[in-house]
N, CA, C and O atoms as a printed pandas DataFrame, in Angstrom:
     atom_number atom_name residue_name chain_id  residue_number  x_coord  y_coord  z_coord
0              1         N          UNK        A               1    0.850   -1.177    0.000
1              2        CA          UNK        A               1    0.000    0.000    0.000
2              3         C          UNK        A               1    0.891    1.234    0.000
3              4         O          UNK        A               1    1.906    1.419    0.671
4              5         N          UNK        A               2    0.225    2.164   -1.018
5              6        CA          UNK        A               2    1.388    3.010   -1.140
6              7         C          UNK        A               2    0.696    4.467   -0.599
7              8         O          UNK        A               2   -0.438    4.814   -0.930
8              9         N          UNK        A               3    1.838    5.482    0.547
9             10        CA          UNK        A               3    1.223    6.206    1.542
10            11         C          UNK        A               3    2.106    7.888    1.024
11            12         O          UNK        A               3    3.290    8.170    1.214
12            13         N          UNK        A               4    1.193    8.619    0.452
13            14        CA          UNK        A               4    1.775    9.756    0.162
14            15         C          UNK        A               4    1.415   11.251    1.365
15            16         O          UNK        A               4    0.489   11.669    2.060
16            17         N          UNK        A               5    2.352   11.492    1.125
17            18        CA          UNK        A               5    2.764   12.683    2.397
18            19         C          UNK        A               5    1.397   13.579    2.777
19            20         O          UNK        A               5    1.151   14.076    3.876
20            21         N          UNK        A               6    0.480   13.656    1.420
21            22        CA          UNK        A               6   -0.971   14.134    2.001
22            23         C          UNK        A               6   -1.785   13.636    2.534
23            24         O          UNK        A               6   -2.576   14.272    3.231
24            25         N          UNK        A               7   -1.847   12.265    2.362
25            26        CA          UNK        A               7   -2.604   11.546    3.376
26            27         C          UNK        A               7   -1.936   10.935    5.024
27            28         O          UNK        A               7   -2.614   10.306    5.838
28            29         N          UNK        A               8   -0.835   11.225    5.159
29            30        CA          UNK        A               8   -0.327   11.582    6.258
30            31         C          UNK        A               8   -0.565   12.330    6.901
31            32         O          UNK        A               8   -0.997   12.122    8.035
32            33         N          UNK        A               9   -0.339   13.628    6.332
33            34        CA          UNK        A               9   -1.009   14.880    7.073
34            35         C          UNK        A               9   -2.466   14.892    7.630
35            36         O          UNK        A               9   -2.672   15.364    8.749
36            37         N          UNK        A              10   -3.445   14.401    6.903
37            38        CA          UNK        A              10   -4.963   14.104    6.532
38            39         C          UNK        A              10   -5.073   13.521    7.580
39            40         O          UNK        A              10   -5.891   14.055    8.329
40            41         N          UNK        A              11   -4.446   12.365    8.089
41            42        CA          UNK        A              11   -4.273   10.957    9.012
42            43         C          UNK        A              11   -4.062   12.226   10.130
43            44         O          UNK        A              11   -5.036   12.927   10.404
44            45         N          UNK        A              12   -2.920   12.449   10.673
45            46        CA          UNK        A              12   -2.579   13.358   11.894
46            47         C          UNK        A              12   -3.175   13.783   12.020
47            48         O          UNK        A              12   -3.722   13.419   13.061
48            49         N          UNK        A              13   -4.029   15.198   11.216
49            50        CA          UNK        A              13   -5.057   16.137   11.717
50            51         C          UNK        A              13   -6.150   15.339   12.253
51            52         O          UNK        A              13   -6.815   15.724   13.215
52            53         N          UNK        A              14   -6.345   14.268   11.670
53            54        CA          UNK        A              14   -7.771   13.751   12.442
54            55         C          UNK        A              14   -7.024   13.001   13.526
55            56         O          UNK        A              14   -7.928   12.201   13.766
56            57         N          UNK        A              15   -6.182   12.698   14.254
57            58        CA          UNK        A              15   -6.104   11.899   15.004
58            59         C          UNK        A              15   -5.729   12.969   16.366
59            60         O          UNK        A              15   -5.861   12.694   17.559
60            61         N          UNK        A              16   -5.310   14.043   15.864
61            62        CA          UNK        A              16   -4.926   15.764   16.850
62            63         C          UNK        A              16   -6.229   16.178   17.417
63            64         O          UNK        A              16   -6.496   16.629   18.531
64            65         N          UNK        A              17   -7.133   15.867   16.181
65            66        CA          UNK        A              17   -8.554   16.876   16.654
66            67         C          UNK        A              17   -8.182   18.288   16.639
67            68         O          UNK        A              17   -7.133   18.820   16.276
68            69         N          UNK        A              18   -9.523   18.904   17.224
69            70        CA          UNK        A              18   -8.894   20.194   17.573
70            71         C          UNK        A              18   -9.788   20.473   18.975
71            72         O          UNK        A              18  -10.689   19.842   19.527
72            73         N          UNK        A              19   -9.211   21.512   19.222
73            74        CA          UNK        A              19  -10.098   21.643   20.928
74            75         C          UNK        A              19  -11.966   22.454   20.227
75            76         O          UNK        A              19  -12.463   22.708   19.130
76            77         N          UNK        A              20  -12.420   22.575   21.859
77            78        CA          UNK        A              20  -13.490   22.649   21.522
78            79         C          UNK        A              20  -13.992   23.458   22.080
79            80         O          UNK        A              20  -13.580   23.517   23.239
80            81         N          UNK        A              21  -14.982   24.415   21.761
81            82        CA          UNK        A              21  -15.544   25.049   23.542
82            83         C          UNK        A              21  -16.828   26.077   23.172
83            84         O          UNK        A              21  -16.953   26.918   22.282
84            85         N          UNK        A              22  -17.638   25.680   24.144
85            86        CA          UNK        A              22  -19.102   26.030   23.329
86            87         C          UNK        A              22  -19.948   26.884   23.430
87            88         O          UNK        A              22  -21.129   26.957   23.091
88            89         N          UNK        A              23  -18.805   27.963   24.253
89            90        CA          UNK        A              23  -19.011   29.667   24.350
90            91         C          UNK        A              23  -20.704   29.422   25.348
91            92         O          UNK        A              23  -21.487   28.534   25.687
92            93         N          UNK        A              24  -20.591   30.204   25.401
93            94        CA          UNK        A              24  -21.749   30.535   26.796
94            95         C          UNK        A              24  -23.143   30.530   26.207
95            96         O          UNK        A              24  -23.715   31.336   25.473
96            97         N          UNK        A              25  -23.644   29.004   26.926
97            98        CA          UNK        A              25  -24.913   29.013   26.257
98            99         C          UNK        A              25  -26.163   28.608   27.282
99           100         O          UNK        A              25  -26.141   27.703   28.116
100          101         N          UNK        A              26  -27.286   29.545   26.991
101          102        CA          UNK        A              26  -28.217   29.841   28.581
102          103         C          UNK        A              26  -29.113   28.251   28.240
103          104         O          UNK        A              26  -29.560   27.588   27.304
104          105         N          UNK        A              27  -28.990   28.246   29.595
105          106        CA          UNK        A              27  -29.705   26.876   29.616
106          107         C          UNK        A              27  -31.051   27.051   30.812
107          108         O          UNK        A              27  -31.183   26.229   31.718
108          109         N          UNK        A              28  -31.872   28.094   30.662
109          110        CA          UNK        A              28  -32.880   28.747   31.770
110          111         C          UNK        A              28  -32.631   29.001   32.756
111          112         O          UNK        A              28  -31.584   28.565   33.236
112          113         N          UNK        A              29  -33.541   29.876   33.548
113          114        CA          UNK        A              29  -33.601   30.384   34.580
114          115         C          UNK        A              29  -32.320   31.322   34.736
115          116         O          UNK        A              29  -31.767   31.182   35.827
116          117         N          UNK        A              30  -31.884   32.006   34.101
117          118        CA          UNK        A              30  -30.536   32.735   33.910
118          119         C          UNK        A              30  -29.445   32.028   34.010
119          120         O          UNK        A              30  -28.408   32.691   33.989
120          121         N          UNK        A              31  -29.304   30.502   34.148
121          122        CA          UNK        A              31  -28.567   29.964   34.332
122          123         C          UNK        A              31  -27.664   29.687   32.665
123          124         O          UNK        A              31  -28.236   29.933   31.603
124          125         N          UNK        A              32  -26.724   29.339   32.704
125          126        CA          UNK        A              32  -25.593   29.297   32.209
126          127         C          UNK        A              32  -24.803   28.245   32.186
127          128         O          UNK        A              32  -24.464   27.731   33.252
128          129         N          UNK        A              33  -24.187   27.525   30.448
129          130        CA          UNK        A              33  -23.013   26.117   30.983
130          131         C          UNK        A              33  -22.280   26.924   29.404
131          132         O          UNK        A              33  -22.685   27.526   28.410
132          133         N          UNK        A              34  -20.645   26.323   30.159
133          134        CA          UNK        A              34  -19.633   26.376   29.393
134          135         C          UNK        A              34  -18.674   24.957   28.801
135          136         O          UNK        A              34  -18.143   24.246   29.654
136          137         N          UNK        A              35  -18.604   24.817   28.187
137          138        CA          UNK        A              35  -17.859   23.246   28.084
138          139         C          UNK        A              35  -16.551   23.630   27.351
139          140         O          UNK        A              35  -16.396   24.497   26.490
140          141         N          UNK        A              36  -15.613   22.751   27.914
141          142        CA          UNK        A              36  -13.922   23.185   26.629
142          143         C          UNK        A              36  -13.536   21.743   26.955
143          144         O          UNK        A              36  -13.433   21.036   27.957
144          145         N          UNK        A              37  -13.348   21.630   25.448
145          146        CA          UNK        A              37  -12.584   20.452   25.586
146          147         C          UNK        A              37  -10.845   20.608   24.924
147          148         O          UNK        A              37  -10.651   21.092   23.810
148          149         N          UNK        A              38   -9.941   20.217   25.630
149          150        CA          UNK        A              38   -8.443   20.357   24.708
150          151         C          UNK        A              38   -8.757   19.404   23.426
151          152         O          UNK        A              38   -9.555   18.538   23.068
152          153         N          UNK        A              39   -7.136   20.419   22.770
153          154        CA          UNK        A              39   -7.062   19.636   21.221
154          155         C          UNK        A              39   -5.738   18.569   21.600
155          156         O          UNK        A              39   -4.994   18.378   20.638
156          157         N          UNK        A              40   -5.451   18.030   22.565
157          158        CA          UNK        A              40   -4.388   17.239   23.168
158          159         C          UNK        A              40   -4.709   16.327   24.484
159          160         O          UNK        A              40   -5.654   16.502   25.254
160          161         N          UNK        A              41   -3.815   15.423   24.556
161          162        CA          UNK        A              41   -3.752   15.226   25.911
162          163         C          UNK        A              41   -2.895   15.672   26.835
163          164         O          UNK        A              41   -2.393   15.087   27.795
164          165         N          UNK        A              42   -2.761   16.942   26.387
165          166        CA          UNK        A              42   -1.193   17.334   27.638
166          167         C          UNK        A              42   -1.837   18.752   28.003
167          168         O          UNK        A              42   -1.101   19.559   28.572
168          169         N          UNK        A              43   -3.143   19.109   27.722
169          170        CA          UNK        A              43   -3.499   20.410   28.415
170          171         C          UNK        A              43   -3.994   19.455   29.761
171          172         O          UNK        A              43   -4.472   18.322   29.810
172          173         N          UNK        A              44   -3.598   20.601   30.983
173          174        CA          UNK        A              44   -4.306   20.465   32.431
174          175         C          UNK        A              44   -5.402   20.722   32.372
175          176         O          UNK        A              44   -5.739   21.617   31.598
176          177         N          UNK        A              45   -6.578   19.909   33.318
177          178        CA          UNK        A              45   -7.949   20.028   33.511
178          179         C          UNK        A              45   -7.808   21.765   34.302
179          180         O          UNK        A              45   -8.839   22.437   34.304
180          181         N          UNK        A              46   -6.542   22.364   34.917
181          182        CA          UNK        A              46   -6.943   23.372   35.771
182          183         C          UNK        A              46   -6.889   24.277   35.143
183          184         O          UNK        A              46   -7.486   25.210   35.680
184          185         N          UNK        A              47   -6.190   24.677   33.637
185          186        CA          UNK        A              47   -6.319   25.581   32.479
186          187         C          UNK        A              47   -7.716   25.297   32.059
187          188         O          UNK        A              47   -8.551   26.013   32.611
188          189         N          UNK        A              48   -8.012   24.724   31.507
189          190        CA          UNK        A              48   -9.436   24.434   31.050
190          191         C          UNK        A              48  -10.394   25.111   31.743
191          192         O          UNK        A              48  -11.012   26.101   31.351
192          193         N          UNK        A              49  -10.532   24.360   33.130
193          194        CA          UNK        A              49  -11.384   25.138   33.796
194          195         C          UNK        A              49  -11.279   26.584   34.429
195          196         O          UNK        A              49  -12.251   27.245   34.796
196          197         N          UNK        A              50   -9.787   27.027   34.511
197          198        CA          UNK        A              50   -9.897   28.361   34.463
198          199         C          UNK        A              50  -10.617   28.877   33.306
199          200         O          UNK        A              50  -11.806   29.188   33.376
200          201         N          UNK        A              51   -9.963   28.970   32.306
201          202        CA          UNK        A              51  -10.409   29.147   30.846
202          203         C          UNK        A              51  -12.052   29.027   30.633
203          204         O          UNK        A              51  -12.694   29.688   29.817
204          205         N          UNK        A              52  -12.476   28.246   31.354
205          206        CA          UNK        A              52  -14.267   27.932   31.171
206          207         C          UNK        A              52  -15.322   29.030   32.119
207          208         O          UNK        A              52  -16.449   29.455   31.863
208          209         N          UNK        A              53  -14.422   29.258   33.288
209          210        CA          UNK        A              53  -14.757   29.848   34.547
210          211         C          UNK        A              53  -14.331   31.292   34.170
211          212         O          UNK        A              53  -15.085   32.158   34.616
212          213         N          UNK        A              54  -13.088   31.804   33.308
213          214        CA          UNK        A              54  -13.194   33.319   32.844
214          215         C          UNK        A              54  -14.400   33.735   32.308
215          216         O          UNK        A              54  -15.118   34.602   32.805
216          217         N          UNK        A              55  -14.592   33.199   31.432
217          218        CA          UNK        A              55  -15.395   33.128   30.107
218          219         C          UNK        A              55  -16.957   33.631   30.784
219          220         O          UNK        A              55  -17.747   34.422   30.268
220          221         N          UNK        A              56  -17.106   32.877   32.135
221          222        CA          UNK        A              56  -18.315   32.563   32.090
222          223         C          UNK        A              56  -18.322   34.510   32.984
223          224         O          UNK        A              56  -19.302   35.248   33.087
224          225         N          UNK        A              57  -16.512   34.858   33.582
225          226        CA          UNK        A              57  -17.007   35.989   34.894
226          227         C          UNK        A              57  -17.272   37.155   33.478
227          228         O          UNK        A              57  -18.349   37.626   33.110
228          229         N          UNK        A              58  -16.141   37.348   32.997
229          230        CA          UNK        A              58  -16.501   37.886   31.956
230          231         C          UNK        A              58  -17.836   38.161   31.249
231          232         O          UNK        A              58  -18.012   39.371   31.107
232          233         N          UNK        A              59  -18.830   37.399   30.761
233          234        CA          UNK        A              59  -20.257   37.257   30.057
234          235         C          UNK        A              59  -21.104   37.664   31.851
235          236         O          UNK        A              59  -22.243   38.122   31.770
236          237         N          UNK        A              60  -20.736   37.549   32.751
237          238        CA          UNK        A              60  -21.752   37.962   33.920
238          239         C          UNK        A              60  -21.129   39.750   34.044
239          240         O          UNK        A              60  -21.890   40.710   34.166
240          241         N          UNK        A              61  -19.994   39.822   33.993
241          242        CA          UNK        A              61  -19.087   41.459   34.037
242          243         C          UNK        A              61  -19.899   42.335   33.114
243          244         O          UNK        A              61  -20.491   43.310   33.578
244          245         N          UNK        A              62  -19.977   41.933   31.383
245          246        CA          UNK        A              62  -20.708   42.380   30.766
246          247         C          UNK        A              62  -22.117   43.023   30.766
247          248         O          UNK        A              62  -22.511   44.022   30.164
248          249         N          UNK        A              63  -22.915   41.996   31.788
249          250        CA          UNK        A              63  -24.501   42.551   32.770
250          251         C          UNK        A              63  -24.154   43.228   33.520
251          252         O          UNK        A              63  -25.212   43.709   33.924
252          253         N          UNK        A              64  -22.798   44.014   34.485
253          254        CA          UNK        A              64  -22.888   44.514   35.629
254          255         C          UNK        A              64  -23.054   43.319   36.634
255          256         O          UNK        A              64  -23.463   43.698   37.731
256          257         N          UNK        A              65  -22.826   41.907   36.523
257          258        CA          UNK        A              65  -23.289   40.727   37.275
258          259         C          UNK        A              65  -22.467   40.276   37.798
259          260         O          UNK        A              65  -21.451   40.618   37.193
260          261         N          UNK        A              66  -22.055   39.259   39.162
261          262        CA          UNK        A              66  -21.446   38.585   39.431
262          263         C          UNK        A              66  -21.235   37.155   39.120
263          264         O          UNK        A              66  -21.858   36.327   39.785
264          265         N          UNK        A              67  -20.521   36.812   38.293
265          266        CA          UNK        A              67  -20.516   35.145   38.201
266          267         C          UNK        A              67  -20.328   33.994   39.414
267          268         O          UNK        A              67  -19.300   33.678   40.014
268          269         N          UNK        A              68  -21.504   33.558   39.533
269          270        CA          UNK        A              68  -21.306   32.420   40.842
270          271         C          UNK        A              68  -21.401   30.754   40.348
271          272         O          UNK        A              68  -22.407   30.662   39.645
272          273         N          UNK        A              69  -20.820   29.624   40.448
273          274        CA          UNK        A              69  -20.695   28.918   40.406
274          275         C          UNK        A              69  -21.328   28.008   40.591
275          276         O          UNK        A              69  -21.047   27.697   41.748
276          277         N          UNK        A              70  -22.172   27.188   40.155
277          278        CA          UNK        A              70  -23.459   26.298   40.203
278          279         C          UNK        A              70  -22.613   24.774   40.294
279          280         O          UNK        A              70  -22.151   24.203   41.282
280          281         N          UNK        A              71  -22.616   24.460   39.144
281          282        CA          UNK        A              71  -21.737   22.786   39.371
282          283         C          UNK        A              71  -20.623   22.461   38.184
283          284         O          UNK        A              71  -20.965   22.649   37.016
284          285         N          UNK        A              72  -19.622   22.095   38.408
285          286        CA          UNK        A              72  -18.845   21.672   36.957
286          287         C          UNK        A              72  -18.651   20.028   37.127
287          288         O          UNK        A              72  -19.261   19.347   37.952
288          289         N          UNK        A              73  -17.740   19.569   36.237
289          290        CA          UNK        A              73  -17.646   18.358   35.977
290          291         C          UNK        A              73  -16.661   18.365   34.770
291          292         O          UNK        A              73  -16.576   19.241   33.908
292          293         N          UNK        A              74  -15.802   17.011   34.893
293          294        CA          UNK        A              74  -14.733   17.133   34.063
294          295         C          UNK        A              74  -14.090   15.566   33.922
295          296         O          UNK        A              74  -14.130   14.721   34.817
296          297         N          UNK        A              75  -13.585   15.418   32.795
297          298        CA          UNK        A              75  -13.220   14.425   32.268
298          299         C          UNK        A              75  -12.404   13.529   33.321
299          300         O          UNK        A              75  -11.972   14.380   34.099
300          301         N          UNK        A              76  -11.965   12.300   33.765
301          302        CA          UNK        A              76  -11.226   11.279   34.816
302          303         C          UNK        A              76  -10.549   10.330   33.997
303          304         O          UNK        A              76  -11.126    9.872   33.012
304          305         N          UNK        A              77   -9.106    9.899   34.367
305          306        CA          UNK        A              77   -8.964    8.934   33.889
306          307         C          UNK        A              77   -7.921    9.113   32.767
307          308         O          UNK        A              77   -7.326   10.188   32.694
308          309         N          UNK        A              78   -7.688    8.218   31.974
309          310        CA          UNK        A              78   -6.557    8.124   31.290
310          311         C          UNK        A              78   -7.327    9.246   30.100
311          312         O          UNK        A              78   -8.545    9.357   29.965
312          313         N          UNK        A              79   -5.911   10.281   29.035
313          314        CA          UNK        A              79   -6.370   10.659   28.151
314          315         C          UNK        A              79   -6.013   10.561   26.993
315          316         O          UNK        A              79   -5.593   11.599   26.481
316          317         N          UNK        A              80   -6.032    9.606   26.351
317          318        CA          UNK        A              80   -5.497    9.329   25.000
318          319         C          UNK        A              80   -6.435    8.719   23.750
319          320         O          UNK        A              80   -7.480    8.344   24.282
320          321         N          UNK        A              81   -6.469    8.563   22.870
321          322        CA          UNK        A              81   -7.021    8.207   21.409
322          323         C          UNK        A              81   -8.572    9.320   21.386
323          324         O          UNK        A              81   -9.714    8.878   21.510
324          325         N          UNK        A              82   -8.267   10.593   21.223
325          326        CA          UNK        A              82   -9.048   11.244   21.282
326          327         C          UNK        A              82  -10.264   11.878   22.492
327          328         O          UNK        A              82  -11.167   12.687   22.278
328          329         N          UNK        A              83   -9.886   11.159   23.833
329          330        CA          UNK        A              83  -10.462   11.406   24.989
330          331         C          UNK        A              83   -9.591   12.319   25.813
331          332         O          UNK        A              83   -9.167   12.036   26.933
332          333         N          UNK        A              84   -9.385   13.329   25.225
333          334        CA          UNK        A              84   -8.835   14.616   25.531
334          335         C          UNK        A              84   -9.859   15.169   26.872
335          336         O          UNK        A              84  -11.085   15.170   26.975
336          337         N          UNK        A              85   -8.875   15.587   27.740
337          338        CA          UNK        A              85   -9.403   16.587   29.109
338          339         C          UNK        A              85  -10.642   17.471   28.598
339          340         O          UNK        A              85  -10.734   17.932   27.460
340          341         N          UNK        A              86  -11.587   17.629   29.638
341          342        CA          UNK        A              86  -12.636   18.167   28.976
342          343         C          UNK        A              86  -13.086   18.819   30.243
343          344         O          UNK        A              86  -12.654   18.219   31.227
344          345         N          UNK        A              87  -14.015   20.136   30.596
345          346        CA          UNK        A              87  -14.609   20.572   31.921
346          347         C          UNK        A              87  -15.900   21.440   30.921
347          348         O          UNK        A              87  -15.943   22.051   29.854
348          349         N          UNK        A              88  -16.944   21.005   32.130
349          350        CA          UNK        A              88  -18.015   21.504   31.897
350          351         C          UNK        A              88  -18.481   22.406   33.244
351          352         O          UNK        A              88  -18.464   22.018   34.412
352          353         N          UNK        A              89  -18.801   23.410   32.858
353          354        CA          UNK        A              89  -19.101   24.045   34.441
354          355         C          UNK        A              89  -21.094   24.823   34.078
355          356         O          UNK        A              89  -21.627   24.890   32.971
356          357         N          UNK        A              90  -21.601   25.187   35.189
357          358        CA          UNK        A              90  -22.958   25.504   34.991
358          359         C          UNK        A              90  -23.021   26.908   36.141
359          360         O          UNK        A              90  -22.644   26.798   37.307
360          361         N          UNK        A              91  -23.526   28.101   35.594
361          362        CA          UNK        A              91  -23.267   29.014   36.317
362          363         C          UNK        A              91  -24.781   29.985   36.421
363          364         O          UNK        A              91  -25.802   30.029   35.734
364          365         N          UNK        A              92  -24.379   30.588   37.463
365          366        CA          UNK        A              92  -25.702   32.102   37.137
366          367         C          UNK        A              92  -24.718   33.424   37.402
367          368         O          UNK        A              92  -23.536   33.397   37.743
368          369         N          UNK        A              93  -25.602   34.651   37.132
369          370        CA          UNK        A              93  -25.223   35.624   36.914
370          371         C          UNK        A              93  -25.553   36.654   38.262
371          372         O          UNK        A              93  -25.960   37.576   37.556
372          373         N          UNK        A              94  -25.618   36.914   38.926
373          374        CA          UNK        A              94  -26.106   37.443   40.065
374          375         C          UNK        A              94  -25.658   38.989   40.617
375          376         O          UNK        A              94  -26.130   39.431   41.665
């Protein structure tokens, strides 16, 4: 089978992914969830969730609001073949 340098590349990018993150989206009652997932397995869950938890003080700063912290949740466990670190957090604006 014969393997040319573009389908190499083609191969890697899908096997890299890319990160993910699903910008601030209201889920009622003024409430609020953020999700990020890395494009690796070598980002820290505690970047992430900083990164998820700015996002969210920021979009409450914007109202004049305080961002308070409802519940997050985040990926466990080994991270490899595309099960990249991931944090989901759920917030209100207050």
């Amino acid at each position: 089978m014969k393997t040319t340098f573009g389908t190499l590349v083609v191969g890697m990018a899908l096997l890299m992914g890319c990160a993910a993150n699903s910008g601030v989206v209201p889920i009622g009652n003024d409430t609020f969830f953020v999700s990020r997932q890395a494009a690796t397995g070598f980002t820290g869950l505690g970047t992430l969730k900083a990164e998820a938890m700015r996002e969210g003080a920021v979009f409450c700063g914007a109202m004049s609001k305080e961002f308070e912290l409802v519940s997050e949740d985040n990926s466990e466990g080994l991270q490899v073949l595309g099960n990249f670190p991931w944090v989901e957090i759920t917030f209100v604006c207050v």
